[in-house]
VOPAGU-2260 file (C-alpha; in pm, 1 decimal, decimal comma):
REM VOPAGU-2260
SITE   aa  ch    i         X         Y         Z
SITE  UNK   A    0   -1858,2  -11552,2   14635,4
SITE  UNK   A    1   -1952,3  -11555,5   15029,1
SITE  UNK   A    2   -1848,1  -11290,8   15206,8
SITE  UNK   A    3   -1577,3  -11494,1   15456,7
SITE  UNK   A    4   -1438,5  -11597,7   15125,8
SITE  UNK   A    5   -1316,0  -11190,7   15091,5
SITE  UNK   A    6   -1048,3  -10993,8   15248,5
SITE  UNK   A    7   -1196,1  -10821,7   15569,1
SITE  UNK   A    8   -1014,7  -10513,4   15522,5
SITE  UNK   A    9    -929,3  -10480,2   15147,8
SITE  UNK   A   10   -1231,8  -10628,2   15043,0
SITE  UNK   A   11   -1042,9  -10840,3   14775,0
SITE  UNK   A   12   -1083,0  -11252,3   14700,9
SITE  UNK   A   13    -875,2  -11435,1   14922,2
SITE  UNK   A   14    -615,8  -11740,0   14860,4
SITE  UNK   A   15    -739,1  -11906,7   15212,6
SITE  UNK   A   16   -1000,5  -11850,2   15461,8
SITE  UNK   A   17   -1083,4  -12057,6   15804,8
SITE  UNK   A   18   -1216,1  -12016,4   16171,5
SITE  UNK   A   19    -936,1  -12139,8   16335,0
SITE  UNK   A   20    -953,0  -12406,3   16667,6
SITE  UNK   A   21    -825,7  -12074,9   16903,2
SITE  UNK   A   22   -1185,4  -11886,4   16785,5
SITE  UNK   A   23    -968,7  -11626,5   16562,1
SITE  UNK   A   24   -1027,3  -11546,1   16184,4
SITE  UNK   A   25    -737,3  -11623,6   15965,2
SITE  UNK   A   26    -716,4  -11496,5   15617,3
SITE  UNK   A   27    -505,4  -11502,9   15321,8
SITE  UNK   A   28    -456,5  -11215,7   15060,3
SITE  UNK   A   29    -258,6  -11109,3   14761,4
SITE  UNK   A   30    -280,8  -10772,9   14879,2
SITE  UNK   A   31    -312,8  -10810,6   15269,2
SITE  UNK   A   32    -109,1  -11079,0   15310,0
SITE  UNK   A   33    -173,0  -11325,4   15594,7
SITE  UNK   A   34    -379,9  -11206,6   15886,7
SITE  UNK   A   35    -559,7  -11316,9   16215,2
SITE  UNK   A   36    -783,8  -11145,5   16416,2
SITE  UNK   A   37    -996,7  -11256,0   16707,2
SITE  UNK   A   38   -1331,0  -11404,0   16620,9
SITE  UNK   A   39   -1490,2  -11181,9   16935,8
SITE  UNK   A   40   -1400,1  -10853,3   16683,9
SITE  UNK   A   41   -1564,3  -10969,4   16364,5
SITE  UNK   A   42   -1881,0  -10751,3   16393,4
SITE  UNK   A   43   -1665,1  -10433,2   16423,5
SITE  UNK   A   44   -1446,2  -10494,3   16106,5
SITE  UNK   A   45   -1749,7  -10422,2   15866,7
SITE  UNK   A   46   -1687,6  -10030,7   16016,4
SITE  UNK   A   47   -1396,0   -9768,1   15867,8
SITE  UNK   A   48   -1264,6   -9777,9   16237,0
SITE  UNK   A   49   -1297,5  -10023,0   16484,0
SITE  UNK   A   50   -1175,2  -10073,4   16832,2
SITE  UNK   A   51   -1178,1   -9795,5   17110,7
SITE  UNK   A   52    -994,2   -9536,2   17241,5
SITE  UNK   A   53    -600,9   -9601,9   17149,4
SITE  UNK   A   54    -661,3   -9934,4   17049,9
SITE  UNK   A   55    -909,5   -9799,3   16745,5
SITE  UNK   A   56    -793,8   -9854,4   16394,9
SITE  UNK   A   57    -833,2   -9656,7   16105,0
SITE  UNK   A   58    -904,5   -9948,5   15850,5
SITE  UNK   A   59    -805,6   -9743,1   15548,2
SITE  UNK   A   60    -485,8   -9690,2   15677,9
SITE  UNK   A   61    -425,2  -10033,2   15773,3
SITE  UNK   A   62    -505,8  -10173,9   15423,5
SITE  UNK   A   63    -173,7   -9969,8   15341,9
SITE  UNK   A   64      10,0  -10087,0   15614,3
SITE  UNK   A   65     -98,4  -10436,2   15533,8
SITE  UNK   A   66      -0,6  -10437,0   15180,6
SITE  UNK   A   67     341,0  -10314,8   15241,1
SITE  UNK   A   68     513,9  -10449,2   15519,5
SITE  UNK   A   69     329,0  -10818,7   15424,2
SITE  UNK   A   70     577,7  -11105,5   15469,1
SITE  UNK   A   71     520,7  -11435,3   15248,9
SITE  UNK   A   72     650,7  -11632,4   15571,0
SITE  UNK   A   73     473,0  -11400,5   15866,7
SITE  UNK   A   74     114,9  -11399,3   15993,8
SITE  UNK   A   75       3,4  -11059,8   16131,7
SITE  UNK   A   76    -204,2  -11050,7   16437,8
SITE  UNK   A   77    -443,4  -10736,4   16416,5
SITE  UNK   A   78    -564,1  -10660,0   16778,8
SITE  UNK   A   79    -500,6  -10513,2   17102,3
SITE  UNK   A   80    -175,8  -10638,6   17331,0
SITE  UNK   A   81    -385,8  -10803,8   17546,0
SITE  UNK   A   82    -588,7  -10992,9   17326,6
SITE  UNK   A   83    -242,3  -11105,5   17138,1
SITE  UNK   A   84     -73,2  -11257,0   17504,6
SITE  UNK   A   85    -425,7  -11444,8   17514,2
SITE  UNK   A   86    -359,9  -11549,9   17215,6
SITE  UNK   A   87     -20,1  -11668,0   17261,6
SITE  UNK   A   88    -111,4  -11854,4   17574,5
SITE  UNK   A   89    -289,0  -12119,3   17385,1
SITE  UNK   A   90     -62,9  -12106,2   17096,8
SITE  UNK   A   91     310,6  -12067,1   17141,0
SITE  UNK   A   92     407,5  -12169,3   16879,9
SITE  UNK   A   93     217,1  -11923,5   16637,0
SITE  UNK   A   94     410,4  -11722,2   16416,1
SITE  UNK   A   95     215,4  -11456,1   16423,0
SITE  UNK   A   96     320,6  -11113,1   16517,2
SITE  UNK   A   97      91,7  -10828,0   16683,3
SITE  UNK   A   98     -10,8  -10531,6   16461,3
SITE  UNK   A   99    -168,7  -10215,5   16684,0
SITE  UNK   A  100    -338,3   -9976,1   16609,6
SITE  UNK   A  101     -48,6   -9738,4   16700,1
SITE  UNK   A  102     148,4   -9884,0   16509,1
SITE  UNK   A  103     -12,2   -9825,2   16210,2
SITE  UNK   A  104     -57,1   -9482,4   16293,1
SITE  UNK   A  105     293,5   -9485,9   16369,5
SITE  UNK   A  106     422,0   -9638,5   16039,0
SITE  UNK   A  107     160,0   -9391,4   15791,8
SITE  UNK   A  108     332,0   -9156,9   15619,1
SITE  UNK   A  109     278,1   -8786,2   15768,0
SITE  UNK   A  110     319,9   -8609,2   15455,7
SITE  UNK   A  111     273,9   -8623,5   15047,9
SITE  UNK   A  112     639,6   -8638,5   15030,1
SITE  UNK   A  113     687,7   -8914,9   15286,4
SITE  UNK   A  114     386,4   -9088,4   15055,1
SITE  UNK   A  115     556,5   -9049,2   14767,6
SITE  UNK   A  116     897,0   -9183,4   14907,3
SITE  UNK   A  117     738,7   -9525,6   14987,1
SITE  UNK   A  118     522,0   -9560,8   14680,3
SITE  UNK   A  119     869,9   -9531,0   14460,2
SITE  UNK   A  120    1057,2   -9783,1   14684,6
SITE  UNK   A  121     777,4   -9993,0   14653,1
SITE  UNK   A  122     755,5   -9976,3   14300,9
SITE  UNK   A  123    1176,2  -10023,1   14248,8
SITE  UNK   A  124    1113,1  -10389,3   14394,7
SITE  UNK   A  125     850,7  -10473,5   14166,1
SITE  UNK   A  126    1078,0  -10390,5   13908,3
SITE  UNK   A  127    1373,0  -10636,4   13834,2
SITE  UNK   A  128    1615,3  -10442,5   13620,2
SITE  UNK   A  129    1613,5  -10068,4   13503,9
SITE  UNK   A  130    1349,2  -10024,5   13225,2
SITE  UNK   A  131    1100,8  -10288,1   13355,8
SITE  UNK   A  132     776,0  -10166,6   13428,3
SITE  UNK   A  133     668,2  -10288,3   13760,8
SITE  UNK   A  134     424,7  -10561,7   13754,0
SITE  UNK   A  135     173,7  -10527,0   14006,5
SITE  UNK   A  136    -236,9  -10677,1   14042,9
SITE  UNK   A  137    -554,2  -10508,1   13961,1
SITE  UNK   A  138    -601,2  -10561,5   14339,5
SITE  UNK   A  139    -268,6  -10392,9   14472,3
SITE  UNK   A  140    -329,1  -10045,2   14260,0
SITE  UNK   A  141    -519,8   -9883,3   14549,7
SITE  UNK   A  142    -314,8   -9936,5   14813,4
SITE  UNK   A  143      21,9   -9879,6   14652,2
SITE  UNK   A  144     -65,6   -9564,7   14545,7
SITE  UNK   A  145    -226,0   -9488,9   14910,9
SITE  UNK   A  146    -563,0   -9442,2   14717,3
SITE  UNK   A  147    -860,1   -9454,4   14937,2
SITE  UNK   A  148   -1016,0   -9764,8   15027,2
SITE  UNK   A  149   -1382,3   -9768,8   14875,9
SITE  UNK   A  150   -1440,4  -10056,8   15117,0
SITE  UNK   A  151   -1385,0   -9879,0   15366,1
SITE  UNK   A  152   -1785,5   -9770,5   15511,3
SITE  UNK   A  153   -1885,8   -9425,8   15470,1
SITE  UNK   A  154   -1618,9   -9373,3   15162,3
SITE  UNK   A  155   -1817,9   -9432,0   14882,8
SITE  UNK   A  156   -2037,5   -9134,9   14900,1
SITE  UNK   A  157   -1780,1   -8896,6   14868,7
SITE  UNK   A  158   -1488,9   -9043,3   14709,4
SITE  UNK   A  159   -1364,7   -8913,4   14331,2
SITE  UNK   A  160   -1121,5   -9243,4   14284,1
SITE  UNK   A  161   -1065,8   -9142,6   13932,8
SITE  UNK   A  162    -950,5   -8777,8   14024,0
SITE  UNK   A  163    -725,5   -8923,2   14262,5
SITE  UNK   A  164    -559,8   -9145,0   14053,8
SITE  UNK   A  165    -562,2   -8911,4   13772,2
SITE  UNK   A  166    -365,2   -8686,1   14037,0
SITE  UNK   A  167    -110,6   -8915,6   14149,1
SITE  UNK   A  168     -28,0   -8957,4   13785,3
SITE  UNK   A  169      12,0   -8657,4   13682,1
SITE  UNK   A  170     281,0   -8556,0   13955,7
SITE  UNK   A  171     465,5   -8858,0   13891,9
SITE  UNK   A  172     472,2   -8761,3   13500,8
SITE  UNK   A  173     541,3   -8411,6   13585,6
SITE  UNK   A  174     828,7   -8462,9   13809,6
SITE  UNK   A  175     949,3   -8694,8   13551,2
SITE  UNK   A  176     968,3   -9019,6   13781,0
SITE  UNK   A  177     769,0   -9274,0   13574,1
SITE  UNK   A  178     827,4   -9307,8   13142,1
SITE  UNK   A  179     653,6   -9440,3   12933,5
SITE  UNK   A  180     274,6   -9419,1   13023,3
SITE  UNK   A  181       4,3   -9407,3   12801,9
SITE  UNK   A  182    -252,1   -9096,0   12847,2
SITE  UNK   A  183    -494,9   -9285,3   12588,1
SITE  UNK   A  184    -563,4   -9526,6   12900,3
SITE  UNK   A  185    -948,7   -9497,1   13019,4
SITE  UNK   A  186    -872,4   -9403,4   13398,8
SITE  UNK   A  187   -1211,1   -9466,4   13505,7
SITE  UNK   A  188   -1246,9   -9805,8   13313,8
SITE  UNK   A  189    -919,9   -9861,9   13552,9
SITE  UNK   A  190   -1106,9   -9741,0   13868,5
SITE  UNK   A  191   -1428,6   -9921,8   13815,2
SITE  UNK   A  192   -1275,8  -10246,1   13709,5
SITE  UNK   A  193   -1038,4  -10267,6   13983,8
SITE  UNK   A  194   -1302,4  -10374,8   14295,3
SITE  UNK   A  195   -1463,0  -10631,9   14014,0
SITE  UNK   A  196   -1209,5  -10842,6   13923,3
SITE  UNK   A  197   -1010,5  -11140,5   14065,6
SITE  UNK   A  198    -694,1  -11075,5   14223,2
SITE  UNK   A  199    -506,6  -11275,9   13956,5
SITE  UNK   A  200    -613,6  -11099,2   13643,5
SITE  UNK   A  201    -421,6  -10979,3   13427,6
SITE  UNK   A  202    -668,0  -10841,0   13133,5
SITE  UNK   A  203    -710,3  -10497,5   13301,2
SITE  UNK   A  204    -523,1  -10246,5   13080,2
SITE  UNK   A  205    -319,6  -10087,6   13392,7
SITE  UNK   A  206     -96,6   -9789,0   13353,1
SITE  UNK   A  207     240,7   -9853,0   13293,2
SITE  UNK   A  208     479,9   -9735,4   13593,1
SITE  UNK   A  209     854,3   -9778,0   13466,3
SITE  UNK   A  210    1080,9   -9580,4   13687,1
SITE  UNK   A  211    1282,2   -9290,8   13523,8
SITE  UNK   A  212    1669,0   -9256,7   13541,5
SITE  UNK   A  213    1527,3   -8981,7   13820,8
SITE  UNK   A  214    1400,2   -9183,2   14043,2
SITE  UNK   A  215    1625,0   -9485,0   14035,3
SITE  UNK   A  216    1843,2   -9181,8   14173,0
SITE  UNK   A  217    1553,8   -9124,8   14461,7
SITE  UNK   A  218    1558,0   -9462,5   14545,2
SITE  UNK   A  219    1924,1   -9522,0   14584,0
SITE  UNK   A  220    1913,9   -9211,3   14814,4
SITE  UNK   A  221    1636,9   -9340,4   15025,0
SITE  UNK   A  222    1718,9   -9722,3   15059,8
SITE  UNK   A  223    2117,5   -9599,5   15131,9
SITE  UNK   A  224    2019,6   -9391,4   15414,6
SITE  UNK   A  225    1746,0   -9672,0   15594,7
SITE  UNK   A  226    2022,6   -9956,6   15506,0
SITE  UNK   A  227    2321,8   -9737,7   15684,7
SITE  UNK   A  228    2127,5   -9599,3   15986,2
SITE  UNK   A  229    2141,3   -9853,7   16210,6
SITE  UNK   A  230    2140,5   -9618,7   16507,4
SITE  UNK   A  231    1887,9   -9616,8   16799,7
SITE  UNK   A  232    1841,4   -9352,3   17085,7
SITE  UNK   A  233    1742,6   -9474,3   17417,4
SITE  UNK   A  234    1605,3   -9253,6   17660,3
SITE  UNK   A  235    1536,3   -9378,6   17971,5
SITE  UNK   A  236    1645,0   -9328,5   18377,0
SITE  UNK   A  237    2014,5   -9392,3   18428,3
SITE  UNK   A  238    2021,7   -9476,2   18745,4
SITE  UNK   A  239    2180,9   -9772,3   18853,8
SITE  UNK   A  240    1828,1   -9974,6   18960,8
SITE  UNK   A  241    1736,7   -9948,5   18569,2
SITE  UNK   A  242    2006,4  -10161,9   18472,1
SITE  UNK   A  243    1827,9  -10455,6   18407,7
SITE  UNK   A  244    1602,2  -10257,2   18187,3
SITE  UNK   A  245    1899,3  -10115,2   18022,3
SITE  UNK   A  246    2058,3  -10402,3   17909,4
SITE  UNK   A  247    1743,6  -10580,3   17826,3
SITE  UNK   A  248    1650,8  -10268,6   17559,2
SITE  UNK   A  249    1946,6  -10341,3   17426,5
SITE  UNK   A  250    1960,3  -10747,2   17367,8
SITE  UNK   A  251    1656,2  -10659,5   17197,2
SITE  UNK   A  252    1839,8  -10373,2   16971,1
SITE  UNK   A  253    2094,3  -10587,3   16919,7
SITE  UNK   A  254    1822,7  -10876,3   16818,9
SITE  UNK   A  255    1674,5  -10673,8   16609,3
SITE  UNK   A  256    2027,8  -10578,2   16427,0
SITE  UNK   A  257    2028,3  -10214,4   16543,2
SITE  UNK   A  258    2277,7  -10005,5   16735,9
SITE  UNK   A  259    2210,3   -9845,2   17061,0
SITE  UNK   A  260    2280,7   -9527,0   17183,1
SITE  UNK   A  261    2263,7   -9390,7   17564,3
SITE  UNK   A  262    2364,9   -9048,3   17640,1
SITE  UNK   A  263    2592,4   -9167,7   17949,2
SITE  UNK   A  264    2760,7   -9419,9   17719,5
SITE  UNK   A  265    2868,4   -9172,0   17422,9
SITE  UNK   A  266    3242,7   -9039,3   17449,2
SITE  UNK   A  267    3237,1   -8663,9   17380,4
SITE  UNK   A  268    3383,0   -8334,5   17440,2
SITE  UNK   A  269    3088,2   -8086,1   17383,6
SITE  UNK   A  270    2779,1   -7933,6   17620,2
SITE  UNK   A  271    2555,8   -8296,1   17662,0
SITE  UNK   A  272    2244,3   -8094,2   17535,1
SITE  UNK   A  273    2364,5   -7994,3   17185,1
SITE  UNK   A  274    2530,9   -8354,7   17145,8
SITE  UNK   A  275    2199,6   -8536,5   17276,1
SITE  UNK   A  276    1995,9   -8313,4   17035,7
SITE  UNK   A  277    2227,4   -8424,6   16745,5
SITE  UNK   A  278    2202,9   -8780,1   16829,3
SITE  UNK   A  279    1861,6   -8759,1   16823,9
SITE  UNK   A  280    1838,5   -8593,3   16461,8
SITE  UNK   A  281    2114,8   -8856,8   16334,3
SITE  UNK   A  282    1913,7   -9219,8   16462,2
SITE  UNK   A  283    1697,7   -9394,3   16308,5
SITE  UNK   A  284    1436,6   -9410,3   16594,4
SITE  UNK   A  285    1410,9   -9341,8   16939,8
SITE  UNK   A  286    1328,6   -9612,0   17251,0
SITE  UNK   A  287    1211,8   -9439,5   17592,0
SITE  UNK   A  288    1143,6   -9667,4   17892,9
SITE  UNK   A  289     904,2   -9496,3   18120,5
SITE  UNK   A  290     955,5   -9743,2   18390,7
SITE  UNK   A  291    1118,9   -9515,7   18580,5
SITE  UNK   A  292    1067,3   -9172,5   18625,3
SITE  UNK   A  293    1307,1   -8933,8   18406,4
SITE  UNK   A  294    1186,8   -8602,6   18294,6
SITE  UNK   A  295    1431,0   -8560,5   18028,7
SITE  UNK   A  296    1319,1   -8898,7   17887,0
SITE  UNK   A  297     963,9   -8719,4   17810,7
SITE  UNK   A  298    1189,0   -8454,0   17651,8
SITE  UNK   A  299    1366,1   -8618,8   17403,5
SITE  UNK   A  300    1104,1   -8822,4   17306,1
SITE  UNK   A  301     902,8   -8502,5   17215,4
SITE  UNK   A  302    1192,2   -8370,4   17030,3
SITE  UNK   A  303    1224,0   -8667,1   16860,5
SITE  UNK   A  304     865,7   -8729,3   16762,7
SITE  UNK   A  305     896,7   -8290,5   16636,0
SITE  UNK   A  306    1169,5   -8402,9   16418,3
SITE  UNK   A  307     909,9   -8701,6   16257,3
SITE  UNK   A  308    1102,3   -8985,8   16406,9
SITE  UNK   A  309    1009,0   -9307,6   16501,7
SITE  UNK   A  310     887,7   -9337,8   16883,8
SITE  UNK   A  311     844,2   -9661,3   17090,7
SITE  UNK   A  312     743,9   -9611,1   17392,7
SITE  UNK   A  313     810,2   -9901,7   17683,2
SITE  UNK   A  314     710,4   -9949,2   18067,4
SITE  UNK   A  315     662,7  -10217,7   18301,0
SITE  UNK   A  316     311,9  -10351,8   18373,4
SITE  UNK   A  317     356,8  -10300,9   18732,6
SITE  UNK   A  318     406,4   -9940,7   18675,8
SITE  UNK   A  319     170,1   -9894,3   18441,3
SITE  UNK   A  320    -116,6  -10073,6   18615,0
SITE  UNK   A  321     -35,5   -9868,8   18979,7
SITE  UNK   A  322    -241,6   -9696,6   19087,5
SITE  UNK   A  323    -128,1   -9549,3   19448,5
SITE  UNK   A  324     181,5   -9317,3   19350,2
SITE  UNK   A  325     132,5   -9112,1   19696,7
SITE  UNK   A  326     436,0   -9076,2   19959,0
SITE  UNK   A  327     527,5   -9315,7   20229,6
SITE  UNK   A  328     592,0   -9037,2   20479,9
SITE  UNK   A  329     340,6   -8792,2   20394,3
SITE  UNK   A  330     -28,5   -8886,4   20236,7
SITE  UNK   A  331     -78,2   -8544,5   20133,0
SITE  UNK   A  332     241,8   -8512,0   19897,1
SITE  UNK   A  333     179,3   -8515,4   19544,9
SITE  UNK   A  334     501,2   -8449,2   19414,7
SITE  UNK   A  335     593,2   -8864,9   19414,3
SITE  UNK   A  336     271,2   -8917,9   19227,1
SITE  UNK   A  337     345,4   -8648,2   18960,4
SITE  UNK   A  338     752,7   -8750,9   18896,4
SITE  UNK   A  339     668,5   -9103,9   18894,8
SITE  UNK   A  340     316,7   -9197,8   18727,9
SITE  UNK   A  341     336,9   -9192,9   18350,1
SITE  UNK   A  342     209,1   -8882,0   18173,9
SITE  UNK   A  343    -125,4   -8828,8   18063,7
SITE  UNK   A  344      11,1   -8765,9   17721,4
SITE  UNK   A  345     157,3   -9106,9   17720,7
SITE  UNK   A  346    -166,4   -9306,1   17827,5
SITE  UNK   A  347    -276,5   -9190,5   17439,3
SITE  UNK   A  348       7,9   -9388,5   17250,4
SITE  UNK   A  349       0,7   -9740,9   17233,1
SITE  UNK   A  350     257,1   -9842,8   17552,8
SITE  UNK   A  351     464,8  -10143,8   17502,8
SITE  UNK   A  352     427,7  -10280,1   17845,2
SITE  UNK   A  353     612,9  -10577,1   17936,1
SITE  UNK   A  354     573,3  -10825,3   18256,4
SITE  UNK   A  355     948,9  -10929,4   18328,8
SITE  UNK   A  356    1298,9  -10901,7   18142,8
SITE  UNK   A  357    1251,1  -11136,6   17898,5
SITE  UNK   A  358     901,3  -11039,0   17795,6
SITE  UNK   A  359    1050,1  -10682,4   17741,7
SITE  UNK   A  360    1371,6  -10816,9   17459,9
SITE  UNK   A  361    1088,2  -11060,7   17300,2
SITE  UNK   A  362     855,2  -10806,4   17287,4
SITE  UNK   A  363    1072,0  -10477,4   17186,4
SITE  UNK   A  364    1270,0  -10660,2   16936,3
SITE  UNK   A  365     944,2  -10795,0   16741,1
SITE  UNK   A  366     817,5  -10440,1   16765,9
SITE  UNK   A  367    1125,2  -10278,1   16561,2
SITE  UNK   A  368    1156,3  -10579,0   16315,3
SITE  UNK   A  369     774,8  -10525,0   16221,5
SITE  UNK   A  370     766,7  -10141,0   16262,8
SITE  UNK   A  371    1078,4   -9979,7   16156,9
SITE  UNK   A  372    1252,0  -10320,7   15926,2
């Protein structure tokens, strides 16, 4: 089959394939779901990253992401912000949502643990009552199991797929979270079959993953705690000109069914530090607006990101785009330019900047749906 007729970053046969009228690619996959991406950035996709400086993917790692956060009735649109509001401009009515690179990066689990967490919630929705193995594709083996991507260029040289799966297995028999599997199963029969076949065949002798008694328990742990967290910690300037910003963070926490929290809102009785450091720990994910300058905003954030949560960053494009940050009354000052240009450390995250009120609520509240749920 013709190469446009395969998944650009799985490498899998697709349902649907087209050039679209707005000069974008748009593809359909069992294991992708379905995808855009700009027509201009076609050349770069045959590489295992593409893009540039914060806006470069890793395209392993966005096969994962892919696979599980796809949505039967959402399109995702893999680019750069810019390149998405182009997009947009020409076609508001698209459904598609943007997918960054940060994102991604954002969303990949940090540790073997974390790894493991997601491929047992994954596998408790494939399965529709306790006992039932969960049914899955030849195609969707690699990246539910966070396998490496032997599409991926440069991977094939190097990369023992069989030892890795035979790995994964193991620890999932040994801490006695799957039943039932066969060790007479031909593992690398499994391995080589698995980038050969169609996406809808079901002859390949897979191993059976039924989920043990143990981790139905893991799973009820993990989805109770994402399903009652609701909370959000906003950390941004508090003075009275941010207001606007303030309440238009949280329409879109509120759009996005989420809870805010902002330190000078929060009835207590204890020293602020200790209480902001515990409502930190306790939310789900933390917002800081950079709009305005607010050194303990940078703190937080890093305290936040130590503990492994969830980070989105925000500003205003005027801001970020400024480029004169020097004092009215004195051109030698730098202290204005160093309390009110956004850190250098910043400029290496992907910055959700937004143009006016509005954009900021449409645009934040898309971000958390996509990237936290």
């Amino acid at each position: 089959m013709d190469k446009k007729d395969n998944c650009i970053f799985c490498g899998n046969v697709v349902e649907e394939s087209e050039i679209t009228e707005y000069e974008c690619i748009y593809k359909k996959c069992s294991c992708c779901g379905r995808y855009i991406v700009p027509l201009s950035s076609a050349l770069l996709f045959e590489n295992t990253y593409f893009g540039n400086n914060k806006d470069t993917y890793n395209k392993d790692k966005l096969v994962k992401y892919l696979f599980y956060n796809k949505k039967d009735h959402r399109c995702a649109f893999i680019s750069t912000q810019s390149a998405y509001d182009s997009y947009r401009k020409v076609n508001q009515k698209s459904e598609a949502f943007l997918v960054t690179a940060q994102m991604v990066e954002d969303w990949y689990p940090k540790t073997f643990a974390e790894t493991i967490d997601k491929i047992l919630l994954n596998l408790a929705q494939r399965s529709n009552y306790f006992g039932d193995p969960a049914h899955f594709s030849s195609a969707e083996l690699s990246p539910m199991l966070f396998m490496k991507n032997v599409y991926c260029k440069g991977t094939e040289e190097n990369l023992d797929t069989e030892s890795e799966l035979q790995f994964l297995l193991d620890y999932f028999i040994k801490n006695e979270y799957i039943v039932g599997y066969s060790e007479g199963i031909d593992l690398w029969s499994v391995v080589e079959r698995i980038y050969e076949l169609p996406n809808d065949d079901e002859s390949l002798d897979l191993p059976s993953f039924t989920l043990s008694a143990k981790a139905w328990d893991r799973v009820y742990e993990l989805q109770k705690n994402q399903a009652n967290n609701k909370d959000v910690f906003v950390a941004m300037s508090f003075h009275e000109s941010a207001n606007d910003i303030r309440r238009a963070i949280k329409q879109a926490i509120d759009d996005a069914e989420y809870s805010s929290l902002l330190m000078d809102e929060i009835v207590h009785n204890h020293q602020i530090v200790p209480e902001m450091l515990r409502l930190i720990k306790e939310s789900r994910f933390i917002i800081m607006d950079i709009t305005q300058p607010n050194f303990g905003a940078y703190y937080e954030a890093g305290y936040a990101q130590g503990l492994g949560k969830e980070v989105i960053i925000t500003c205003s494009q005027e801001v970020w785009d400024k480029k004169d940050f020097s004092c009215d009354k004195d051109t030698n000052c730098i202290y204005k330019q160093i309390s009110t240009k956004p850190h250098f450390d910043i400029a290496q995250k992907q910055v959700l900047v937004w143009n006016d009120y509005a954009d900021l609520t449409k645009k934040l509240s898309e971000w958390i749906k996509h990237l936290i749920g």
